[in-house]
C-alpha positions in Angstrom: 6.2 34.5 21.8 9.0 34.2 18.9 8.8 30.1 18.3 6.4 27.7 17.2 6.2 23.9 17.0 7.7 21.0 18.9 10.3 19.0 17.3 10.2 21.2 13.9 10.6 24.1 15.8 11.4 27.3 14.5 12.5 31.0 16.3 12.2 34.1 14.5 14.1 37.7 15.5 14.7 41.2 14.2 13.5 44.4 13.3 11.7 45.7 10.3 14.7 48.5 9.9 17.7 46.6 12.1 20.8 45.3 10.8 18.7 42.1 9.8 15.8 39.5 10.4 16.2 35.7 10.8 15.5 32.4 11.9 16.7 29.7 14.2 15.0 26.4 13.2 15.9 23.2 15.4 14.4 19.5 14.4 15.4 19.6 10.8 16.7 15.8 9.7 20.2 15.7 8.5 20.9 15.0 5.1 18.5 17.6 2.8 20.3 19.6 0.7 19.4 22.9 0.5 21.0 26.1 -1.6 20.2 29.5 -2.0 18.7 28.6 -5.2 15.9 26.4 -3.1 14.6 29.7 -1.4 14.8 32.2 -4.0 11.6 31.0 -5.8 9.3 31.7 -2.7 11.1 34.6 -1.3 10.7 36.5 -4.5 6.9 35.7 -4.4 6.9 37.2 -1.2 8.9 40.4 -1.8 7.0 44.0 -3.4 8.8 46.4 -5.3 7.7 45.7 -8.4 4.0 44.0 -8.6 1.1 46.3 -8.6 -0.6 47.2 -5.2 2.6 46.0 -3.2 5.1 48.2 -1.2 8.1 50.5 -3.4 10.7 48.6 -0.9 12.5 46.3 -2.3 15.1 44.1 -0.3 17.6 41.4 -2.1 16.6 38.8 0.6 19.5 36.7 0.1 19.7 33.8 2.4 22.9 33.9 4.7 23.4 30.6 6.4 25.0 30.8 9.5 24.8 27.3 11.2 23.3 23.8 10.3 24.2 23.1 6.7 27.9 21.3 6.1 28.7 20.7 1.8 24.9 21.7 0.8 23.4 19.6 3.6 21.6 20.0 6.5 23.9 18.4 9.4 21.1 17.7 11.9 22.2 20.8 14.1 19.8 24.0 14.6 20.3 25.9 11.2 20.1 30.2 11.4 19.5 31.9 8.4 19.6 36.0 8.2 18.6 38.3 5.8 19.6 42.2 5.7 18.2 44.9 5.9 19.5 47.4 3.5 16.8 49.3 1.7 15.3 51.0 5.3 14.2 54.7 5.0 13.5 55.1 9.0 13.1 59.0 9.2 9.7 58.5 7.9 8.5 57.3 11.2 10.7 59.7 13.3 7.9 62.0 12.8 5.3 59.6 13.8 6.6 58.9 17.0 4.1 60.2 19.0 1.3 59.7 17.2 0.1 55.6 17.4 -1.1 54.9 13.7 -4.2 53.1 13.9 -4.6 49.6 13.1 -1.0 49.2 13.8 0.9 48.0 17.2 2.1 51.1 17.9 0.0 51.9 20.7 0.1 48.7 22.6 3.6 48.4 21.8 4.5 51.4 23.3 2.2 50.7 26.5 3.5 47.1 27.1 7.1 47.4 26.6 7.3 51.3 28.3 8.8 52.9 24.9 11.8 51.0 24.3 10.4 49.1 21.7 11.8 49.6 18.0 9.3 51.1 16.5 10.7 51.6 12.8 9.0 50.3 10.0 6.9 48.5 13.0 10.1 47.1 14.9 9.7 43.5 15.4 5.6 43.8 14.6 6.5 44.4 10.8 5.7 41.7 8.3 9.1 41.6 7.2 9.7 38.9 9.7 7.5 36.7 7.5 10.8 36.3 4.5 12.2 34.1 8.0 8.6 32.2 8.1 8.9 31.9 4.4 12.3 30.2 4.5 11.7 27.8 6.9 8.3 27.0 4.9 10.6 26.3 1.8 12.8 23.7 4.1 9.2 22.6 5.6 7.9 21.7 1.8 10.8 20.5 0.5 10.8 17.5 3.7 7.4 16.8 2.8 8.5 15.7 -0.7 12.0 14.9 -0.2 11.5 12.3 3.2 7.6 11.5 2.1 8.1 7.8 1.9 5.2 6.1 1.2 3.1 9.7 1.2 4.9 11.2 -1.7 3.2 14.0 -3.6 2.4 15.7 -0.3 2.0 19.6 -2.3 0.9 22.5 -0.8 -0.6 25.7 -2.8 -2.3 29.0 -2.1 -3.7 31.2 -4.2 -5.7 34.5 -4.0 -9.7 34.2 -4.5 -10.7 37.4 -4.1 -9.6 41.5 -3.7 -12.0 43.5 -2.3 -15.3 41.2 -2.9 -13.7 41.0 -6.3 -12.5 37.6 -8.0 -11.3 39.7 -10.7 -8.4 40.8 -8.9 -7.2 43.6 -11.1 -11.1 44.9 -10.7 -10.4 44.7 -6.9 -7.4 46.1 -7.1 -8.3 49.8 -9.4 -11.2 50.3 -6.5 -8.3 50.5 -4.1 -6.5 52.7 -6.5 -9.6 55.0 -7.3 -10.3 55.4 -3.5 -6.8 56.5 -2.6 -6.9 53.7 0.1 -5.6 50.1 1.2 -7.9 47.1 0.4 -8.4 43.6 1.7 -8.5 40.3 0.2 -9.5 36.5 0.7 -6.7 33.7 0.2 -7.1 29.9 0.4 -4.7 27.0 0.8 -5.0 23.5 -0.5 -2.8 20.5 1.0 -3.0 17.1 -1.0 -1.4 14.0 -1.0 -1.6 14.0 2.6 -1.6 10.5 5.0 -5.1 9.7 7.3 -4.6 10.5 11.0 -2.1 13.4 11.2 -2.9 15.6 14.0 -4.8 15.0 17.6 -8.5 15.7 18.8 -8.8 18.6 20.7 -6.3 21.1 21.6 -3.9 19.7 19.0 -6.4 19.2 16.2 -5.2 19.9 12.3 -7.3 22.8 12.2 -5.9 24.2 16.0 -2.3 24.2 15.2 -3.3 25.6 11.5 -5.3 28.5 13.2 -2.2 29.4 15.5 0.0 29.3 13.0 -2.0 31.4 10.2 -2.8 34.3 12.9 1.2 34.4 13.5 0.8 36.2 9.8 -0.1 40.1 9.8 -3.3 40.8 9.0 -5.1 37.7 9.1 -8.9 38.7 10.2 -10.4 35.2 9.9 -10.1 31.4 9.1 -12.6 29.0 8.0 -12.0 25.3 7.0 -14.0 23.2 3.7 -17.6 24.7 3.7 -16.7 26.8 7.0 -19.3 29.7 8.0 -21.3 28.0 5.1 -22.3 24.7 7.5 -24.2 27.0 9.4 -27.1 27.2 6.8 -27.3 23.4 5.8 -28.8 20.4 6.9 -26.3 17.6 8.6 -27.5 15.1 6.0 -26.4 17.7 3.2 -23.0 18.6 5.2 -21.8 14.9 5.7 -19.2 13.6 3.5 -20.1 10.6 2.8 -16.6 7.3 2.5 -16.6 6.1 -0.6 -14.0 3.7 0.5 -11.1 2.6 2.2 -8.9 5.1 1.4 -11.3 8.3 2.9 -12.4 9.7 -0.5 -15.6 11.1 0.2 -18.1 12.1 -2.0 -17.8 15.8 -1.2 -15.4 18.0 0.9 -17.5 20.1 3.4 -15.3 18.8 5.8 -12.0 20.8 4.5 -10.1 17.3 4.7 -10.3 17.1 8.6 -12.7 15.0 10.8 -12.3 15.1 14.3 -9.3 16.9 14.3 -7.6 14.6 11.9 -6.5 14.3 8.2 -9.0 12.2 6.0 -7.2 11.5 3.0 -9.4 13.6 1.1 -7.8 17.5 0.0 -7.4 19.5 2.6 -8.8 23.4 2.1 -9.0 26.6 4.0 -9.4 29.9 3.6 -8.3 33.6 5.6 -9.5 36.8 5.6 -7.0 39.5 5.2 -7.8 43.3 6.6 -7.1 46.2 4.3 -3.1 47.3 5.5 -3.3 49.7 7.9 -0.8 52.1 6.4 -3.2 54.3 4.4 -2.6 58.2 2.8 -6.0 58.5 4.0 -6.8 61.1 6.6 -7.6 59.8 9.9 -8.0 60.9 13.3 -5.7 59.6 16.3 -4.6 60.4 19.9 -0.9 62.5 20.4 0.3 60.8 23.3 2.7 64.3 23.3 -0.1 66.9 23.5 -2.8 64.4 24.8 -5.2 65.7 21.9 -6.8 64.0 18.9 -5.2 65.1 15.6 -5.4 64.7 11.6 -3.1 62.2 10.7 -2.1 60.2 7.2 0.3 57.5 6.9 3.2 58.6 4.5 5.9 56.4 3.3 6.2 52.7 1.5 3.3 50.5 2.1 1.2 47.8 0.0 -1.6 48.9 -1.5 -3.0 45.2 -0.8 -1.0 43.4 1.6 -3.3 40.3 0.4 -1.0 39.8 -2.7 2.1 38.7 -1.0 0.0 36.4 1.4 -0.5 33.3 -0.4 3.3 31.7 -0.5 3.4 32.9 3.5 0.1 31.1 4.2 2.0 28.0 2.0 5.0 28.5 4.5 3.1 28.1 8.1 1.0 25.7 6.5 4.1 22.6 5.5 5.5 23.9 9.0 2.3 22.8 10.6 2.4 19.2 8.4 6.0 18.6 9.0 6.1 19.2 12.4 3.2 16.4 13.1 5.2 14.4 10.4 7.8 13.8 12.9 6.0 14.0 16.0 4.6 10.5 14.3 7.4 9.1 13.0 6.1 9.6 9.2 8.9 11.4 7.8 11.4 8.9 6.4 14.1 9.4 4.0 14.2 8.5 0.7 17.4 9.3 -0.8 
């Protein structure tokens, strides 16, 4: 549904063009201090308007606490942050209503919840609900260096690897251009600094709770961990990471810093696969539920050219949620003040 994790546990709610989007979090330890300052950094990373390939609209995404923080600090108590949505244009989908875009939820949207769903600017399927995923990733990665005890250094950092096949990302990006169309991209993540034994074997592995949480983000396509798809072509005796010593460093990293559903020690690495954004001015064909008949259709409006570029401090956010959530289900969080 809306809410993932256990004791970090966070709830996220709105509408791409209601009065505003938000979170809920619960299981945040008293005592961090947080500011609007904290979250600006990351939520401008994650906004368009400005950067090449990314959407015209452009919101001020200025944190509004509502509950949790008491004289800068967290009090222990569920904290709710909104942000506003001021910068909507919603006729542009007025139009569209009976005509399901493809690639979008607008289809099984409309079948599942019997048309009352909100379904401006993609209602509550819109990836502006990732600026509340964002923020609570910015209180997420700020516990894991502010309450690391012994594990301090814990950082996490995602950048984008390729655009369209392209590592040349402004290569990638003019082929979109050129084409008139949307374009996808391939983004990685690397955690370091990170304890041995975080996570459980099976359903509750490191790379499980990684996977459910990285598939929460629009437009993920795909996930694979250290050598990932790769292993399939070697040898086990070439794929083993061999100890070094007694701290996990291993000679090599196929592993992606997880062995039997646990941290190693060693960096942990993934990548995703993002699809091209749906939202293209390309001519397609799609079904009026109206007239029952298949019609011409293009996508007009604001979208991202590549909604790859404002992945990487999303895929940063749902990572640290992932860490600090396991943090505290063992205990390994401890202040340091």
């Amino acid at each position: 549904m809306n809410s993932f994790g256990r004791i970090f546990r966070i709830n996220i709610f709105g509408e791409s063009h209601g009065e505003s989007v938000g979170l809920n979090l619960d299981g945040c330890p008293a005592g961090l201090p947080l500011s609007v300052d904290d979250f600006m950094e990351d939520i401008k990373r994650r906004q368009g308007g400005s950067g090449k390939g990314t959407t015209p609209r452009k919101e001020d995404d200025l944190p509004i606490f509502k509950s949790g923080l008491f004289n800068g600090v967290t009090t222990g108590a569920p904290i709710t942050i909104l942000f506003e949505n001021n910068n909507t244009r919603s006729g542009d989908y007025e139009k569209l209503r009976a005509v399901p875009r493809p690639g979008h939820a607008d289809f099984t949207a409309h079948t599942k919840f019997g048309g009352f769903e909100d379904y401006r600017g993609g209602g509550h399927f819109s990836g502006r609900l990732t600026v509340a995923v964002v923020a609570a990733g910015v209180i997420a990665k700020k516990l894991l260096k502010y309450y690391a005890g012994e594990y301090n250094g814990i950082n996490v950092v995602s950048n984008i690897l390729e655009i369209g096949g392209e590592t040349d990302i402004e290569r990638g990006l003019d082929k979109a251009i050129e084409a008139k169309d949307s374009i996808g991209g391939i983004v990685d993540c690397r955690v370091t600094g990170l304890p041995i034994g975080l996570g459980e074997h099976f359903f509750d592995s490191v790379e499980s709770l990684i996977s459910h949480a990285v598939f929460a983000i629009p437009a993920v396509r795909g996930i694979e961990f250290g050598t990932g798809f790769a292993a399939a072509k070697m040898f086990g005796v070439d794929h083993n990471d061999s100890i070094e010593n007694s701290s996990g460093k291993t000679t090599s990293n196929h592993a992606g810093g997880i062995v039997g559903g646990y941290t190693n020690g060693n960096e942990l690495v993934y990548r995703i696969a993002i699809k091209p954004t749906s939202s293209t001015p390309k001519e397609q064909q799609t079904w009026n539920w109206e007239t029952d008949k298949i019609e011409t259709f293009s996508v007009k409006g604001r979208h991202d050219l590549c909604i790859a570029l404002r992945v990487p401090v999303i895929l940063e956010a749902v990572t640290a949620i992932v860490l600090v959530d396991l943090m505290l289900l063992e205990q390994r969080i401890k202040r340091v003040l």
